[in-house]
Each structure stands twice: as C-alpha cells, then as structure tokens.
C-alpha positions, 0 to 999 in steps of 0.5 A: 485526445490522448497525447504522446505521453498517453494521458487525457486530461480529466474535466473535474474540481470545480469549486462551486460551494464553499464548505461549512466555516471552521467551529460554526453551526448553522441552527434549524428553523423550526417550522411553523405550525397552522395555528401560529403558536409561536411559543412552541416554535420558539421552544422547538428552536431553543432544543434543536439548537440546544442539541446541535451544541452539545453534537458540537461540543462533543465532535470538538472534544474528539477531535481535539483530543485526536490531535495531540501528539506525543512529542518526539525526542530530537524532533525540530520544532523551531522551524514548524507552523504553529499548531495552535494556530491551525485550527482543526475543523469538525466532522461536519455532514451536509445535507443528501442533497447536496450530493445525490447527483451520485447514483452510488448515493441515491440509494439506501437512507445515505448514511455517512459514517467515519471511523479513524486509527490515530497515533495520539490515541493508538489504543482506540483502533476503528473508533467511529468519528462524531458527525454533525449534520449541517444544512447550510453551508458557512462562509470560508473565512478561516479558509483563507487563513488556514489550510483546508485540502479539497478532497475530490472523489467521483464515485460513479466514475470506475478507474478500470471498467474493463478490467477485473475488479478488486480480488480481495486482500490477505497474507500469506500461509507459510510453514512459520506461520503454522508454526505460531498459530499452532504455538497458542491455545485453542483460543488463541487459535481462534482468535488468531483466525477470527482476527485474519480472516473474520468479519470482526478482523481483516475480513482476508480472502486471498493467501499465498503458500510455498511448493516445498520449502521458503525461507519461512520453514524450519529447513529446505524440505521437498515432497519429492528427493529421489534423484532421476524420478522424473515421473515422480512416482515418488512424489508424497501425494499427502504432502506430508510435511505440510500435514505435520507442520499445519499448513493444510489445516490452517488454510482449511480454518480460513477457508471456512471462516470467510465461508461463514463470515462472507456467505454473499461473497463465497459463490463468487470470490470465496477463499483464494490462494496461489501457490509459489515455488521457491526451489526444485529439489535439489537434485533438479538443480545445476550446481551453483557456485558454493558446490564442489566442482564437477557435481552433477547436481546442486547439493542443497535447495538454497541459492540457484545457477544463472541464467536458469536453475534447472539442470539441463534448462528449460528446452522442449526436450528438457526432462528436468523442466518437464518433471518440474512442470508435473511436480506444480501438476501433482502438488495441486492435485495433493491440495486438493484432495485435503479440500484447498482449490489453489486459485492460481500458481506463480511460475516462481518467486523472485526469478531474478534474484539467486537468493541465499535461501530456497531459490531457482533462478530465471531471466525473462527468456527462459521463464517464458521458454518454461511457460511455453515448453512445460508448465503452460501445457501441463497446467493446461491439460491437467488443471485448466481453472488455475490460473498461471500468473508470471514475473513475482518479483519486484517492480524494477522489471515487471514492464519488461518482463511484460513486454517480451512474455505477454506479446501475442507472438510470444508462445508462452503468452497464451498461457499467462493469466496474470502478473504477480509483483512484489513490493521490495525496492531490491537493494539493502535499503529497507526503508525503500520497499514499498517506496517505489516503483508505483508508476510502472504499475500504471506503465504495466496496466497500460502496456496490457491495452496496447499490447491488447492483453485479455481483459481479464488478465490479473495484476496482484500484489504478492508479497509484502513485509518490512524487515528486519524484525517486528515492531513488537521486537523494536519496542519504538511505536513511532517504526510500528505506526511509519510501517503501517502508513507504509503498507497503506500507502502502497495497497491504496497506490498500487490499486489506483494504478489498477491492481486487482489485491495484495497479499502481504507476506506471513500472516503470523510470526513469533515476537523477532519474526520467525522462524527463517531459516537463513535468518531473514526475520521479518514482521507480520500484522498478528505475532504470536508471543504465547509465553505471555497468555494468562495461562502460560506455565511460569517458565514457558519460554519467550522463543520456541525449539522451531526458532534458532535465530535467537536474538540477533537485533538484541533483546526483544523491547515489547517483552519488556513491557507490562500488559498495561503498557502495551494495551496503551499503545494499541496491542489490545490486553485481551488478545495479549491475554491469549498470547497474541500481538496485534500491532498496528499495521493490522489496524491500518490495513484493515480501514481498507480491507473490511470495507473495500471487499472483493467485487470493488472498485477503484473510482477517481480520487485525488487531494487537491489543494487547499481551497481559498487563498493562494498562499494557503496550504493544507500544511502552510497557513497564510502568512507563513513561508516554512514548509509544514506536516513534520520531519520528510521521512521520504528526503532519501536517497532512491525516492521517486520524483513526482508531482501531486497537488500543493500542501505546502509540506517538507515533501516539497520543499527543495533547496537550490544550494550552492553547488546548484543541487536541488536538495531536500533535507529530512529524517529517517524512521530511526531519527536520522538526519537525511538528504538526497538531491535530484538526479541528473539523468532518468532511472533506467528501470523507473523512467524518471529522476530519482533521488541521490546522493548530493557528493559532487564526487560521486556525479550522480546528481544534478547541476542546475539554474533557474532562468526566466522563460523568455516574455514571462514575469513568473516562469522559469526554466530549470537547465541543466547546467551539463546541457543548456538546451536540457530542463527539468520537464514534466512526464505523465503518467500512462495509464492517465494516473488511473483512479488518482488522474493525470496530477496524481503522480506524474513524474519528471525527467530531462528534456528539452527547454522548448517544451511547454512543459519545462516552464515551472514556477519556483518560490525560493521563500517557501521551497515550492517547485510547480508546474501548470502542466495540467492547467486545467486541473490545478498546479502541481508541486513537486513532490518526494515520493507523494504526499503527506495526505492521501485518498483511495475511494472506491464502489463497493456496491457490489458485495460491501454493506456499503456502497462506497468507501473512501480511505483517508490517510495522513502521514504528516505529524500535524493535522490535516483539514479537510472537505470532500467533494464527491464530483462537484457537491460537498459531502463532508468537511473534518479533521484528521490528525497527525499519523492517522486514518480515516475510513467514510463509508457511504450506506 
C-alpha cells in the first residue's frame, strides 16, 4: 500500500549466509576413487590446493597493487582510519548454486568476469580482476572488525517494466567535432570512429546534432537568410555547410560502424540521433536587448527576446512560428536524402536561458502554444516516425514544464513523445552540474503514471560536459579522474530514476575544448591534438585556424608533458601516436556503455551497509570514530541532502557547531578548503534541503537543537529553532527510489515534531545523523549528495553478450570491501579501490 508520499517498502536484504572470511581459501576435498588408493587422493588434494594458493597469491598481488594510491599535496591524513589496518578482501567467486535462484543466471555456463579502471593504475583501463572460485563460505570475523558494504542486486526484478527500455549511450555531432575529426590522418579518423562508436570502444549508438549553428561552430550560420522567405524556397536543401565542415559525413562513419559492430543490435536500435535547434535565423528573431531601437528583426543568431524569440510569437496565425516549424520539416528531409534518419527532433535547446551564444527563448507557455500551433502539425503530416521530445534544459523545471505540457487537456500533448534534460546545475558553479536534480527525475517518471502519460513516452539525458577546458589542458589527473566519477555517477543516477539513454555533449575537441565561438570551452571524452601524431611536420601548430579562442586558461599542461608521461597516466601512446587523447572519463563511461547495450534494463540495486557489527562501517572500522573514504568533494554549497545506507564517511559526517548550524566540512577538485551548512527551508525547484552557506548574516541556513523524543532513551528530535513545532523529517522519494529503492536517495525537508519521521539517532562522536524510517530495509544516515560507493545493475539479456551487469563505482580515496548479494545468495566477495570502477558481468 502505497503512502501519501507515494513510496512502498521493498521486502529485500535479508542476511542469511555470511560471505567467505577476509584472505582465507576453503581447500577441495578431492573425491575418493572405487579402489580406495588414498595416495592418489592425497596428491589430488595436495595439487588442487597448491593451485588455489597460487590463484590466491596472485588476486592479492592485484588487488594490493590496485589499492596504492598517489598521495595527494595538501591532503589531511591525521585524522583518517588506518588503511593498513583495513584489509582488503579478494575477488572471491562462490559456487553457481549459491545464486541460480536468478532465472538471469540460470542459463549459459554462468560465468562471472570482473574488470576494474583505478586510479592508482590509470594506464590499465578495462583490466579483467583475478577471480577465485570458492565453495564454501568462511566465518565473518574480519567483518566485525572491518567494514564489508552488503551490495544488494536482484536481477530478475526490472525497475520499469512498463516503460521503454534503456536506448543507448553516445555524444554529440556538433560542427567542432567534425572540425577535429577531420584535423587527424586517415588513421587517426579511424581510430577516433572505432573508439566512439566500436565495439572495441564506447560501442555509442545515440547523438545529437545542432539545426543551424550552436556555440560549438566556427560562427552563427543558417541554411536558410533570406528575409520573409516564409516558404523557404530558399532553404539549402543539401545543407551545404554542414557538407563542407563534416558533419554529414561524420554521422554516416558512425552509422555504419554500429552497423558492423552490433549487427544483433541494428534492426531494432541501430543508430539513433536527434536533432537540436538552437536559433532561427536572424531574421525570424524579435530584437533583443543588444539590438538598435526600432529593428524590425534581431540583427544576429546569439541571444534571444523573452518570453519567446520569434518575431510575431507563437500564435496560430504566426507566420514566423509557421515557417520555423517547416524549416525543422525540410532540414529533416535534407538529412535524410544524404542517408541520416533523425530519430526525433527537440523543440529547442536550453528554452529557459537567453543565452549569449546561438539562442530562442521560450517559457513553459509558449513552447507548448508552438508545439500545438505549428511544429506538432507539421512534424505530424510530414515526418510522423520522428519523434518530438519537449523541455532540453536542466532538471530545475522538468516537473514543471511536465505538468503543464504533457496533461491530457493540453493541446500540445498529443504530439510530445519525450522529455530531454540536461544535466547542468544553471548557475556559475561548475562543480555542481551533474550534482543535482536526481530526485525530480524520480518526480518526472512518477508525475508520467499519474498523469497517465503513454508508456512509451521517452526520458533522455541530452546534454552532458564539464567546463571550462579539458583535463588534457588542466594537466591535474586528480580533476580528469573526479570528472569521470562524475559522469558515471550521473548516467547510473539518472537510469535508476528510469531514464532511457544519455548523451554527452561533443564527441571530439581540440586539447582547450574547441572551437566555440563565444568562447565556452568544454571537454570531451576523445580530444584531438594532431600536432602530436608520429607524423606530424616539425612546425605543425598545437591550435588550428578554425580555434580563435587561443589560451585563455593559460597554457595548456598536457602539452607539456612526454608521450611516456601520458601514457602512465592512462592516455594510451598509440592513439597519442595517432594524435589523440584518450582520457579518463572515456574509460569510466565505458564500463557502463560496452556492456549495458540498448534493449537493457534497470534492476534493483543498493549498497547497503557493512555487514556484522553495528559499529562497523564500509568506511569506519570497529573502534574507530573519525569519518572515512578521504576529503568530502560534495561539503558544497547547493548539494542535495539525502539519505542512503551507512558507510561511515565524511559524506555523512555533520557538526552541530555553535551557532547550532548543522555543518560539513570538506574539499573541492581544485583542494580547496570547503562547508556548507543545512538549509533552513526547501529548494523551491528541488522540494527538499540543500546545502548553503553556514553566514548567519545571510540567514539562509538553519538554526537547530537536538531533544530527546519523549519516552525514548535514543531518539531524537532535530527543531528548528525558528519554529519548535518544525523537525527535520524525512521525504520519500516517488517513484518508490526506482531501481535504488525507497533508502536510495530519499530526501529531507521541515516538517512536523508529530511525525514519526522526525524522530532520528545522532552520534555527536562519529558525526552520524540516522533515520529508521525505513525500518524494515535497514538505517539510513544522512548524506551529502550520495555516497562514496555506488551500484547500478542491470538485465542486459536482451542484446549484450551477457545477461546481467553490475557497475560498481567508488569515489572514496580508500578502499571499499565489498559482498554481492544478488536477492538473498551471495555471489562475490572483493575489493575496490580507492577512485575506482568495476564492471561484473554475468555470462
């Protein structure tokens, strides 16, 4: 029975067996043989468990050289647990018995293989983890000494059965893009098409491209600048610049290379690209601020008039509105006769934001009065198999815009068949984006059943990059390595809240992140830096004629270092030879990208808390009362406050100081000292407490006291001291968490005293703020942002070679024992280390 809050609780996590004992091997017995010849049975014993010792020996060496970590300049480590007192568990396999109550795992010969991306060995991406099969399990006294997370999956139970499966992952086709791809050799070319979109690489099978210019162009262009030419008659119908600068052709390479490496996948996913507008031309444009007074029209394609760029609006008898809907109808059609079926088009990039670069602005209304009016209709008559998707702006306002276009009595409704978000936090932090916003995508999914949304309606991650520059440019592997984690974290969030694919922003830049014409330099997995290929000429220059930007974060770190240097640091020599940087976040990506293929799903999975004694965290072994897993790279100010299982990290480690803030301290990527304190009142656009700034001058955190809950010895109410009949309580999620679960994310908020989920437990000694709201799945603490380590799992029967995948991620600077537990049945035990990912695949 479902709650107000709309969440169920989900029967799971029950600890039956206990996991194989920390660096122990349980020996064969070998069978004994009719004749009784028990010198044989001995030698059979004494080589079977010879070999299982040097199995043994060889998985510690992995995994004790994987958890050695480069020191960090400035880092505190007073205060840490002692690593070497954490011992770290091997990848021990137990028996197929143990978990064939999976029908995911009963067929096939039930293979299990582990491949991890670490920091401490970031030239040795994708490297398979040596496994130990085990047939027994040990007893678990190292778990009450050292933390162990119980990782809970259930493959056979699907998150969204009834909605579309997982599309597929890819990047996007901007003009920059063909810029660099076409700046290397013919081989680099090759390797560059391999690495996106092969099955050696990414395996991508989604993109995105711009209708006219984007900020990723040399400089605004249109395919159609005659003034009043509302038919288009002059509409370049071979879309000629997109010709000249590659575009075309670079989409039609990765068309057939997913046709060749995923021949299974092509008939029914194949190759799938929107299409994004980011301005009319100019002259469809209502003057903006910067134009001279009394234009008739805005004199360039950069920024936009508000509410809504075009010039006589968006009304049924708006003929700038009409031949905006006809241009989408003819450069769809112009696509296609060079041979690119766009799967769908967005109605507009970025709607909410005027934008200093290529723009048309819209709010809510009057995007949904051109849906209905113009582009709907026309998109309808003339190209009816691609699909519209609305909103392609960040998570802020995708409920909103949701609930007003996608009601059944609105008349743009009909025509909308998906939502596209971005993951940018929309203000000047950069270190936020891809940080908020995950639990209005479990508001969205749910708001699409209330309102009774078609079940086929699509939810897509489309735009996705960190800015400014690349790593390549920063030179700092720690930021390359904390951008990757990023991205993971995001994709493997926003599909647990049921999002069908994401696409990051460009697919290839040159070493700064360009060329942008405003300036706007972002990164990219795959940079093109053909100055350094074997073969380039002795003077070749390090930025081409199409990049005006120059250097305008100063010089540009990776150049200076050797082939050797970079090679060590995980940018492989030989695509360096070619004139290509790989860099990290391509590695991360791809532990989910290769092996969660198009036609996969979502399943239950959480990290649950360490297993054992109640002291014992993932993070904090027994006896210990300092917070683990490094530096909090999330104590920032705009964080969402959520709730997840117990590791006992600095992510959820509060201070209760003395102006009675509840405080969290911690560092940012660039090392510097950071801390936000709980706010006093809900986001209005996220629902729940955020993170801010701890200045009582600025009012905008709270004031709080711990007091006992009347007739308890161990809970507590936390008041706000503003209003004594307001706590601290906690806020489901809807959606019911999705594939995470109600204790996968929850959130809080201010509420009554009276509820019964006001009452939490607060160990001022370790920092440890929990819940037992969920009572039946286990405590929650509370959590800045999420945690240090992370799951996604999922069915991949469908089109992967495998039929189930679980992606294991940790963001901590120590590592993480772990066991998996897929329903009830222990599958694996093992290690991860420190700012590393894992992916076990399930044959």
């Amino acid at each position: 029975m479902k709650s107000k809050h709309g969440y169920d609780p989900i029967g799971e996590e029950e600890e039956e067996e206990q996991p194989l004992e920390i660096g122990r091997v349980s020996t064969h017995s070998a069978n004994s043989s009719n004749n009784g010849d028990d010198t044989k049975t001995k030698k059979s014993t004494l080589v079977m468990g010879a070999s299982a010792l040097i199995l043994v020996t060889l998985a510690f060496l992995i995994g004790r050289s994987s958890t050695t970590t480069p020191s960090t300049p400035g880092e505190e480590t007073a205060t840490l647990p002692n690593l070497e007192q954490m011992p770290t568990r091997l990848c021990e396999i137990y028996p197929r018995s143990s978990h064939s109550s999976s029908k995911l795992l009963k067929s096939g010969s039930g293979e299990i293989q582990m491949i991890q991306t670490s920091f401490a060995e970031p030239s040795k991406q994708w490297s398979e983890v040596a496994c130990v099969h085990v047939n027994r399990r040990n007893l678990q006294e190292q778990q009450q000494e050292y933390g162990t997370a119980q990782i809970y999956i259930d493959l056979d139970k699907v998150a969204f059965p009834n909605r579309p499966p997982i599309l597929g992952f890819g990047g996007a086709f901007t003009e920059a893009a063909a810029l660099n791809l076409n700046s290397l050799s013919k081989p680099g070319q090759d390797a560059v098409i391999e690495l996106l979109f092969g099955n050696t690489g990414l395996g991508y099978t989604m993109g995105r491209t711009h209708i006219n210019s984007c900020d990723f162009s040399v400089e605004s262009y249109s395919h159609d600048d005659t003034d009043g030419d509302f038919t288009l008659e002059d509409f370049d119908t071979e879309v000629t610049h997109d010709l000249k600068s590659g575009m075309v052709d670079m989409m039609l390479l990765a068309q057939q290379s997913v046709m060749e490496s995923f021949p299974k996948e092509v008939d029914k996913y194949g190759m799938r690209i929107i299409a994004s507008p980011w301005s009319p031309p100019s002259w469809m444009k209502a003057p903006t601020w910067d134009d001279v007074e009394g234009a008739e029209h805005a004199a360039l394609m950069t920024g936009s008039a508000l509410p809504v760029c075009l010039r006589d609006g968006v009304g049924v008898d708006s003929e700038y509105a009409a031949s905006w809907a006809l241009f989408f109808d003819k450069f769809i059609t112009s696509y296609a006769n060079h041979g690119v079926q766009f799967y769908g088009v967005t109605v507009q990039n970025e709607p909410e934001f005027p934008a200093p670069w290529d723009a048309c602005a819209y709010d809510v209304s009057h995007e949904g009065d051109f849906i209905a009016n113009h582009l709907g209709p026309q998109l309808e008559k003339s190209h009816p198999d691609v699909k519209l998707l609305f909103f392609d702006h960040n998570k802020d306002h995708m409920v909103k815009w949701a609930n007003e276009l996608l009601a059944k009595d609105h008349p743009a409704s009909k025509y909308i068949d998906g939502t596209a978000v971005h993951w940018y936090a929309g203000g000047m932090d950069r270190l936020l984006d891809g940080a908020q916003g995950n639990p209005n995508m479990h508001r969205l999914v749910s708001e699409l059943d209330v309102m009774d949304v078609r079940k086929d309606h699509v939810l897509l991650g489309s735009e996705a990059c960190h800015c400014p520059t690349t790593g390549y440019a920063g030179g700092d592997l720690s930021i390359a390595w904390a951008r990757a984690m990023r991205n993971v974290h995001t994709i493997l969030a926003d599909l647990a809240a049921g999002s069908n694919g994401f696409i990051e922003w460009n697919l290839i830049l040159d070493s700064i992140g360009g060329p942008n014409h405003l300036g706007n330099l972002c990164d990219s997995p795959v940079l093109a830096v053909p100055h350094r290929a074997l073969d380039a000429e002795k003077d070749f220059p390090t930025q081409l004629d199409f990049e005006h930007a120059g250097h305008p974060f100063g010089e540009v770190h990776g150049d200076n270092k050797t082939r050797e240097e970079l090679n060590a640091e995980g940018s492989p020599a030989k695509y360096l030879d070619l004139g290509i940087v790989v860099q990290p976040m391509f590695y991360y990506v791809g532990h989910i990208t290769r092996f969660v293929r198009p036609g996969s799903r979502a399943v239950h999975g959480l990290v649950g808390a360490s297993a054992g004694n109640a002291e014992v965290r993932t993070f904090r072994p027994k006896g210990q009362r300092v917070a683990g897993g490094g530096i909090n790279d999330l104590a920032r100010n705009g964080i969402e406050v959520t709730l997840w299982p117990c590791e006992g990290s600095t992510r959820q480690e509060w201070l209760l100081n003395e102006q009675k803030q509840l405080q969290v301290f911690g560092h940012d990527w660039l090392g510097a000292p950071t801390t936000s304190c709980l706010a006093k009142k809900a986001d209005k656009d996220f629902e729940g407490l955020l993170l801010t700034t701890c200045s009582i001058t600025e009012n905008k955190s709270g004031l709080f006291e711990v007091l006992p809950v009347e007739g308890s010895q161990s809970k507590v109410h936390i008041v706000s001291s503003n209003n004594k009949k307001s706590c601290l309580v906690v806020q489901p999620l809807r959606n019911n968490g999705g594939a995470y679960g109600a204790r996968g994310g929850a959130q809080v908020n201010i509420g009554s005293c009276d509820h019964p989920w006001a009452e939490w437990g607060f160990d001022s000694s370790t920092g440890e703020i929990t819940s037992a709201a969920f009572d039946a799945l286990g405590e929650v603490c509370l959590t800045t942002g999420w945690p240090f380590l992370q799951v996604g799992a999922f069915d991949t029967s469908a089109t992967a070679a495998a039929n189930g995948a679980v992606i294991v991620s940790n963001e901590a600077r120590e590592h993480a024992n772990y066991v998996l537990k897929n329903k009830d049945k222990t599958v694996l035990a093992a290690s991860i280390p420190p700012r590393s990912i894992q992916t076990i695949t399930f044959n």
